[in-house]
ZADO-1210 file (C-alpha; in nm, 4 decimals, padded with zeros to 6 digits):
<atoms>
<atom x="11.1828" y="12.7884" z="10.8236" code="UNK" pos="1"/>
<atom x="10.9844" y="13.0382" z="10.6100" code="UNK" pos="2"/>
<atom x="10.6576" y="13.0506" z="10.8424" code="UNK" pos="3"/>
<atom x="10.5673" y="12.8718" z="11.1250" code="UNK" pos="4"/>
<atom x="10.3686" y="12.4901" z="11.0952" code="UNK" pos="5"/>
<atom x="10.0080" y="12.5229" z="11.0501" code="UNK" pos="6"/>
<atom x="09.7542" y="12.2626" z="10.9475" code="UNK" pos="7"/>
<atom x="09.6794" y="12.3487" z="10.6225" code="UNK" pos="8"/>
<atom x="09.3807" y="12.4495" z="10.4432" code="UNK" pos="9"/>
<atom x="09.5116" y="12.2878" z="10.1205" code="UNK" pos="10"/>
<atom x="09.4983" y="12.2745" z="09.7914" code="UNK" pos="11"/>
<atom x="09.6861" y="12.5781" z="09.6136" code="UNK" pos="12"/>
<atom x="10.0364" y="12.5615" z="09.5095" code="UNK" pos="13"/>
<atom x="10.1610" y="12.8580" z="09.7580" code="UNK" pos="14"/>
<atom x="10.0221" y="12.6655" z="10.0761" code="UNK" pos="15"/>
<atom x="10.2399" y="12.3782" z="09.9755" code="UNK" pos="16"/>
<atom x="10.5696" y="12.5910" z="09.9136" code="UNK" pos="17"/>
<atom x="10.4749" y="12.7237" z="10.2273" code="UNK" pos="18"/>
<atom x="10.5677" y="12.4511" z="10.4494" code="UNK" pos="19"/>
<atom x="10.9552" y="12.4744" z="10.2306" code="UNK" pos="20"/>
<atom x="11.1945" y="12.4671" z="10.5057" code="UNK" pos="21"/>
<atom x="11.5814" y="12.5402" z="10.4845" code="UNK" pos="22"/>
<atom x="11.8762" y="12.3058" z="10.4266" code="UNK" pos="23"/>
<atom x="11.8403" y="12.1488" z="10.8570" code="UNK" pos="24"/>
<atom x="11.7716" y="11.7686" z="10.8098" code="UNK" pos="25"/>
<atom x="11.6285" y="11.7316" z="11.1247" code="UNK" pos="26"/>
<atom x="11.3770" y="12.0204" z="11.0342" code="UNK" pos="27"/>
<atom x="11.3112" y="11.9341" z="10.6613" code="UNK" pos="28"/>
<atom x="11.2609" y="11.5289" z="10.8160" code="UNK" pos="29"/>
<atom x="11.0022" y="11.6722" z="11.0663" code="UNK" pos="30"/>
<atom x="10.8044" y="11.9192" z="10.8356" code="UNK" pos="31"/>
<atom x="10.7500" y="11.6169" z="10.5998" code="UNK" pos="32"/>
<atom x="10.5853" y="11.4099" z="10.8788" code="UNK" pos="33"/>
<atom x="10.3802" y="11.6674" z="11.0150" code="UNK" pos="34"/>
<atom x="10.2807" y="11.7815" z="10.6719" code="UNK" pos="35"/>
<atom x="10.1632" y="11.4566" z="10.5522" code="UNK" pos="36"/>
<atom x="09.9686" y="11.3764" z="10.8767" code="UNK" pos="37"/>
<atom x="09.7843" y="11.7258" z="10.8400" code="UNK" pos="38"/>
<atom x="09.7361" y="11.6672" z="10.4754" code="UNK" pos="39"/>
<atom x="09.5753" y="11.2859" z="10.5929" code="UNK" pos="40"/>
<atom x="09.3958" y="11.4326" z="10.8396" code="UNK" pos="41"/>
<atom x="09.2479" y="11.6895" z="10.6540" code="UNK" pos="42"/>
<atom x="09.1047" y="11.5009" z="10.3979" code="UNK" pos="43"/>
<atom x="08.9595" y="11.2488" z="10.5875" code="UNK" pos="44"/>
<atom x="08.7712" y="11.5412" z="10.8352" code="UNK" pos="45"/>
<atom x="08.6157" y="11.6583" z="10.5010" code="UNK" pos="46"/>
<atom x="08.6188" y="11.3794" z="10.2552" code="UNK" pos="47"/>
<atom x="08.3746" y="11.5748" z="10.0294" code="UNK" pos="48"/>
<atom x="08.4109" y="11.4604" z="09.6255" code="UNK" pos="49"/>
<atom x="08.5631" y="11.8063" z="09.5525" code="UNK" pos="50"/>
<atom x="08.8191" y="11.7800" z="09.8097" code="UNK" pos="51"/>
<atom x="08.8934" y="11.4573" z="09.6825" code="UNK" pos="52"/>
<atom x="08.9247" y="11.5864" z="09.3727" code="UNK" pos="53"/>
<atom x="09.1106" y="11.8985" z="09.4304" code="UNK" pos="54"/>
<atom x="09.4279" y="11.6051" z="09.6924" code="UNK" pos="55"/>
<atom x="09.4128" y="11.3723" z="09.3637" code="UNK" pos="56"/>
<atom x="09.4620" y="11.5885" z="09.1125" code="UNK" pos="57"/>
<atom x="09.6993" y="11.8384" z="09.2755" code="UNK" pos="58"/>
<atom x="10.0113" y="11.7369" z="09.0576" code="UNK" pos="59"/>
<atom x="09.7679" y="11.8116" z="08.7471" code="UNK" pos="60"/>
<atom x="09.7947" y="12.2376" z="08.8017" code="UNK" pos="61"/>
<atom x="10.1037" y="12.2178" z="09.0026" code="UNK" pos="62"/>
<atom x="10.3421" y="11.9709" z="08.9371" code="UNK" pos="63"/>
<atom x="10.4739" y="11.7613" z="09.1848" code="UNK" pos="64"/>
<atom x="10.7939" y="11.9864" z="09.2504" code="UNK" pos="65"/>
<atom x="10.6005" y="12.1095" z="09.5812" code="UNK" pos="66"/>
<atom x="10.5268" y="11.7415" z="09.7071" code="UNK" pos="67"/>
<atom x="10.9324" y="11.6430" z="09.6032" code="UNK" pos="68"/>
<atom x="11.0405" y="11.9539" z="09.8102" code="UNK" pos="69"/>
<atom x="10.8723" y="11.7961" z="10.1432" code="UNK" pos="70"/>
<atom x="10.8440" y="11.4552" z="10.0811" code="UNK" pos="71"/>
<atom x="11.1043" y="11.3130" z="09.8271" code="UNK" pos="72"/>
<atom x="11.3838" y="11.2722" z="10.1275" code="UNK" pos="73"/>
<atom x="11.1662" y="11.0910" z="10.4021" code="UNK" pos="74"/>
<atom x="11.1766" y="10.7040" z="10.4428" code="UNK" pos="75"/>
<atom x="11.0172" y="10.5051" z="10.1964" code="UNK" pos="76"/>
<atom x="10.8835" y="10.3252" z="10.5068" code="UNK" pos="77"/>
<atom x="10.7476" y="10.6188" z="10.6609" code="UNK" pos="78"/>
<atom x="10.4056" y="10.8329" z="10.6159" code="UNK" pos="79"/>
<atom x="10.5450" y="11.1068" z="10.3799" code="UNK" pos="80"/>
<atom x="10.7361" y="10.8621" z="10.1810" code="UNK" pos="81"/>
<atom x="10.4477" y="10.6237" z="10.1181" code="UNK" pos="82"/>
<atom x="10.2545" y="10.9569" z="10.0273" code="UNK" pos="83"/>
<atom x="10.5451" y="11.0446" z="09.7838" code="UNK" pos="84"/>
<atom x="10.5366" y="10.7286" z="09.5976" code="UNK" pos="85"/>
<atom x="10.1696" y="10.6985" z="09.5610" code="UNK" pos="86"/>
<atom x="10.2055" y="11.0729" z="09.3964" code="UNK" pos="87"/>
<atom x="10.4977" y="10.9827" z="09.2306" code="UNK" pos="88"/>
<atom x="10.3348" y="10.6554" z="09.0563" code="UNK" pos="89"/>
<atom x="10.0343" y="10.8251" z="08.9476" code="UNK" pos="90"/>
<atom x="10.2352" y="11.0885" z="08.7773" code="UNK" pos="91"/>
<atom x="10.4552" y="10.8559" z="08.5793" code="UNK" pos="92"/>
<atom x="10.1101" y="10.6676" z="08.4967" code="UNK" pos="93"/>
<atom x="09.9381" y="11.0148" z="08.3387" code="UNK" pos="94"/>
<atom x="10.2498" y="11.1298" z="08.1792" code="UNK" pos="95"/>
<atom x="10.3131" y="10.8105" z="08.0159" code="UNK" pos="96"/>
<atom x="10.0100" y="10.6619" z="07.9929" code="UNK" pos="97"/>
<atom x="10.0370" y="10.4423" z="07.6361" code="UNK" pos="98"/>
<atom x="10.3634" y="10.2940" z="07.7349" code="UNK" pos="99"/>
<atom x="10.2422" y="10.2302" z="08.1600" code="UNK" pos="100"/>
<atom x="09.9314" y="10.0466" z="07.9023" code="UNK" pos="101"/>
<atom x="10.1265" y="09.8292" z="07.7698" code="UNK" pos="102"/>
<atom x="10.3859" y="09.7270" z="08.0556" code="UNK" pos="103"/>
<atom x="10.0888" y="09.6514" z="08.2141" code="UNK" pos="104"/>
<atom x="09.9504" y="09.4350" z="07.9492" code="UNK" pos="105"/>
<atom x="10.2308" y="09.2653" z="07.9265" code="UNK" pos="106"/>
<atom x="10.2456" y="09.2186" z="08.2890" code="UNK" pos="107"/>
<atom x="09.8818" y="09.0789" z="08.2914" code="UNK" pos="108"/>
<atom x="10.0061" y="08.7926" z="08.0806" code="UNK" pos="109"/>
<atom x="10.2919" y="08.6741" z="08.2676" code="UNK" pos="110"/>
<atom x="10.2171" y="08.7456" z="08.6570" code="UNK" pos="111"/>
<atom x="10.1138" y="08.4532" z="08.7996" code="UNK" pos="112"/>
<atom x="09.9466" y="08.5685" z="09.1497" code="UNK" pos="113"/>
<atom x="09.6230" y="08.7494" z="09.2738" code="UNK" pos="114"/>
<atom x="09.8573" y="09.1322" z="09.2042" code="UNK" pos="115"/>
<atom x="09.6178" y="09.1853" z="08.9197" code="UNK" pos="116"/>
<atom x="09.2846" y="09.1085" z="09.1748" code="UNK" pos="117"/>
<atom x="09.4294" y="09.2884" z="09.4178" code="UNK" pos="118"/>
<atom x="09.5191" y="09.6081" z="09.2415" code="UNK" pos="119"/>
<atom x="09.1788" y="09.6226" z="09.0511" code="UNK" pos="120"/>
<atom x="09.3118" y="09.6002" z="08.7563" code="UNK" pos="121"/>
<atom x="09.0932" y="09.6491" z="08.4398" code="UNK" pos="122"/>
<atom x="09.0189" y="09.3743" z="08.1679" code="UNK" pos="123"/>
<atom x="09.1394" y="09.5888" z="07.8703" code="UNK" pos="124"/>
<atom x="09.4235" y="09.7893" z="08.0310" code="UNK" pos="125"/>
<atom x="09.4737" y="10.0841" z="07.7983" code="UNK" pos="126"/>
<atom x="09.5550" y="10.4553" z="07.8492" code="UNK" pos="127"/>
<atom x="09.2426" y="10.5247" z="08.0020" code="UNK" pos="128"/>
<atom x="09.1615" y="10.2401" z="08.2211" code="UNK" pos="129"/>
<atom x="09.5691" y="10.2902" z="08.3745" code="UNK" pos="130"/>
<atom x="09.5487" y="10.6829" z="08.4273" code="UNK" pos="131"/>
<atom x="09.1627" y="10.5766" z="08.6037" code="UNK" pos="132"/>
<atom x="09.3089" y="10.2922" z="08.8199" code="UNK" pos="133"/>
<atom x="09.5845" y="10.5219" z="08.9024" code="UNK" pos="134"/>
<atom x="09.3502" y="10.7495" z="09.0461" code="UNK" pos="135"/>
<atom x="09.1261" y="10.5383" z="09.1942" code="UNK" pos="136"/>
<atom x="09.4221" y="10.3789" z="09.4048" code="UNK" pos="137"/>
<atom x="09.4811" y="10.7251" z="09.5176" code="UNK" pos="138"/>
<atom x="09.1869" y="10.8742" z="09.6031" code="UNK" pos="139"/>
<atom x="09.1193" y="10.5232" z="09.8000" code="UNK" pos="140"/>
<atom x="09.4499" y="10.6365" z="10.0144" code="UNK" pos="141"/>
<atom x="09.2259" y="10.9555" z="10.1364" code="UNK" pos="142"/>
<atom x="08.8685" y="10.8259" z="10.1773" code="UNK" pos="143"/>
<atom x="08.9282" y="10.4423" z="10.1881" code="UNK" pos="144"/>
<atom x="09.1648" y="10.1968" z="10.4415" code="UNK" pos="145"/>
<atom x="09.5138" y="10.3634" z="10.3642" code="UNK" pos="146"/>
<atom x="09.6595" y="09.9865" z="10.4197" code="UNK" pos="147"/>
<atom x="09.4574" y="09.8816" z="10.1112" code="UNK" pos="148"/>
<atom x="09.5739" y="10.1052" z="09.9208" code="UNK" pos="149"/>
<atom x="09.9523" y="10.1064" z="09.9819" code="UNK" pos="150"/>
<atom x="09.8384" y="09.7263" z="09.9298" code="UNK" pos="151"/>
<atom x="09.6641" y="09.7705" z="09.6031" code="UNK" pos="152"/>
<atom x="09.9847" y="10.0326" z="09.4634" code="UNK" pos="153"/>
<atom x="10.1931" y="09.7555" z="09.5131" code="UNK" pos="154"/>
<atom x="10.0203" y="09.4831" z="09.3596" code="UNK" pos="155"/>
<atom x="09.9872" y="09.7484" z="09.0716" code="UNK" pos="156"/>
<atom x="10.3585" y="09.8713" z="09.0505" code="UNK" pos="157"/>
<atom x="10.4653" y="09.4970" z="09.0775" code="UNK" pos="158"/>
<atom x="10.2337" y="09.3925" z="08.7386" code="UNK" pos="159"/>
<atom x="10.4019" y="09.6783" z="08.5751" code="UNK" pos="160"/>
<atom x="10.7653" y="09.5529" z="08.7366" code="UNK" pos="161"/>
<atom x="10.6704" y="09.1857" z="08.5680" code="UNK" pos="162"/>
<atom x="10.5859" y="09.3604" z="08.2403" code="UNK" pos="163"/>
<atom x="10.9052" y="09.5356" z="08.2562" code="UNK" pos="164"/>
<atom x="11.1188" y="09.2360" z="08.3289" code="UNK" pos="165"/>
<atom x="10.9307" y="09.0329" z="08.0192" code="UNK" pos="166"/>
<atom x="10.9804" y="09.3015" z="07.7770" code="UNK" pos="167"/>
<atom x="11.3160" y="09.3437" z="07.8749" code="UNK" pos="168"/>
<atom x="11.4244" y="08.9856" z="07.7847" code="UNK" pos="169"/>
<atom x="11.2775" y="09.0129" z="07.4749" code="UNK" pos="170"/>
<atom x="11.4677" y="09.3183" z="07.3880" code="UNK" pos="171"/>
<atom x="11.7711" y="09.1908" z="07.5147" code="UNK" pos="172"/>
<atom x="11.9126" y="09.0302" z="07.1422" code="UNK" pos="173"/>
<atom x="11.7682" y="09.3118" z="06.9381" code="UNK" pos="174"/>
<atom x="11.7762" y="09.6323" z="07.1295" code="UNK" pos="175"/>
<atom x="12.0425" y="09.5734" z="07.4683" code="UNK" pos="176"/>
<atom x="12.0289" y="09.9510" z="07.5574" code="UNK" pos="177"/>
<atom x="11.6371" y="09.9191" z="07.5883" code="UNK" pos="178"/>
<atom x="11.6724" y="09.5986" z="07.7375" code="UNK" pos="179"/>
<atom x="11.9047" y="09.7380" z="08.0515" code="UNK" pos="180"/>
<atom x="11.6153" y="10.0597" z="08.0987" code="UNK" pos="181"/>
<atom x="11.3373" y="09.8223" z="08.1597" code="UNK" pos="182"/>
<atom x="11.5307" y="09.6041" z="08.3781" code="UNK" pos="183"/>
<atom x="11.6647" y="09.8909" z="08.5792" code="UNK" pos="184"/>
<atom x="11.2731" y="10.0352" z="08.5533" code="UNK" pos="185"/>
<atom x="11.1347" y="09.6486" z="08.6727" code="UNK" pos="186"/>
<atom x="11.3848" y="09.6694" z="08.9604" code="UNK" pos="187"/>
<atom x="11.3067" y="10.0088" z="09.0898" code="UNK" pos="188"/>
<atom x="10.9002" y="09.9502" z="09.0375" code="UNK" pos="189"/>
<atom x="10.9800" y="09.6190" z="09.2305" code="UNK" pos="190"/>
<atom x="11.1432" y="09.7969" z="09.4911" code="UNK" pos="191"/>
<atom x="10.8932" y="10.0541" z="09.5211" code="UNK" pos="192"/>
<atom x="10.5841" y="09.7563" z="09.5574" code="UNK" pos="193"/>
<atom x="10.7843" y="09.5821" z="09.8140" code="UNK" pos="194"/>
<atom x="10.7802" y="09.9501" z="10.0007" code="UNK" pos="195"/>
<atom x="10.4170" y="09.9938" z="09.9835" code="UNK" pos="196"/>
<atom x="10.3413" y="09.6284" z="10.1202" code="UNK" pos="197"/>
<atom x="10.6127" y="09.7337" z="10.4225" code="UNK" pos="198"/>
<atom x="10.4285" y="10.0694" z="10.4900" code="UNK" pos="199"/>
<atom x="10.0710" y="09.8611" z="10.4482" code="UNK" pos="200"/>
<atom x="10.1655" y="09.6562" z="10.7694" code="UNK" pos="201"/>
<atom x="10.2921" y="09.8851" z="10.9558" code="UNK" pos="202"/>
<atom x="10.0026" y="10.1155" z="10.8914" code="UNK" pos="203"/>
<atom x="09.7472" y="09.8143" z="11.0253" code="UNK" pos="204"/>
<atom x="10.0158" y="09.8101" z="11.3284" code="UNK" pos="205"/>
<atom x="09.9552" y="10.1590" z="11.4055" code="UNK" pos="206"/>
<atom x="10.3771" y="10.2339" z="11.3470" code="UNK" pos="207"/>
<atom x="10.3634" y="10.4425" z="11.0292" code="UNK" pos="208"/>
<atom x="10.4466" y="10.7543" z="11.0774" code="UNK" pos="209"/>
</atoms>
């Protein structure tokens, strides 16, 4: 490992490519825990609105090759990996934010459950309102109930799975190659909210870790 574990200060890049470890499972599986407990823990000792600022929008300055290096590999049903996908959703939603619009849209018309109440979601879902629920769901992760939040990311990633899966059958005659991306992207987003409601109960359990 390139320096011994510390609790980090946190934001800049370097402190995050300081916790890079080498190519030992075992290690790179345990600096990922520890890291996202310290980073939890940090926060939430000093929830002030600039340090709330400064966790959400980290991938903004940085990208989020840092955050893949220590947390891509952990368990989806683990504290790193729940960290990772809640990171990993809210970049997709900024870098695509017209098309995440209207998936979501679309998924407001067809889902028939309280996902949409649940999530927060906006009346008029457009570019702004997604990239602002995005990071509203996580900035609630540091300085809210982390349950409700991996709660409300999956009621948001499965509205955007439903508008997947309904544009996808309407592209299916006209345009198959389109149709087969969003159903692989509906599957994987469904996949992904069916993670965050696993890691929500086993955060109110006290077993995430």
């Amino acid at each position: 490992m390139s320096s011994p574990f510390h609790k980090p200060a946190l934001f800049a890049g370097h402190e995050f490519s300081a916790f890079q470890g080498g190519n030992d499972p075992a290690e790179l599986n345990a600096l990922a825990h520890e890291s996202a407990r310290a980073l939890l823990a940090r926060v939430r000792e000093n929830a002030s609105t600039e340090m709330l600022d400064r966790v959400v929008s980290f991938t903004d300055e940085n990208g989020i090759d840092d955050l893949a290096e220590l947390w891509a590999n952990a368990s989806p049903h683990s504290l790193p990996g729940s960290l990772w996908r809640l990171y990993l959703v809210r970049a997709l939603i900024r870098a695509e934010a017209a098309q995440m619009s209207i998936l979501f849209s679309q998924g407001l018309e067809v889902i028939h459950s309280a996902d949409p109440v649940i999530a927060g979601a906006p009346t008029q879902a457009g570019p702004d309102e997604m990239r602002d629920l995005a990071d509203t769901i996580l900035r609630g992760a540091f300085e809210g109930d982390f349950g409700n939040a991996l709660d409300r990311a999956a009621s948001f990633t499965r509205v955007l799975s439903a508008g997947c899966a309904t544009l996808a059958d309407e592209s299916d005659l006209v345009n198959p190659e389109r149709a087969t991306q969003l159903t692989t992207q509906a599957s994987r987003l469904a996949t992904t909210a069916s993670e965050f409601n696993l890691c929500a109960r086993l955060w109110r359990d006290g077993s995430l870790d």
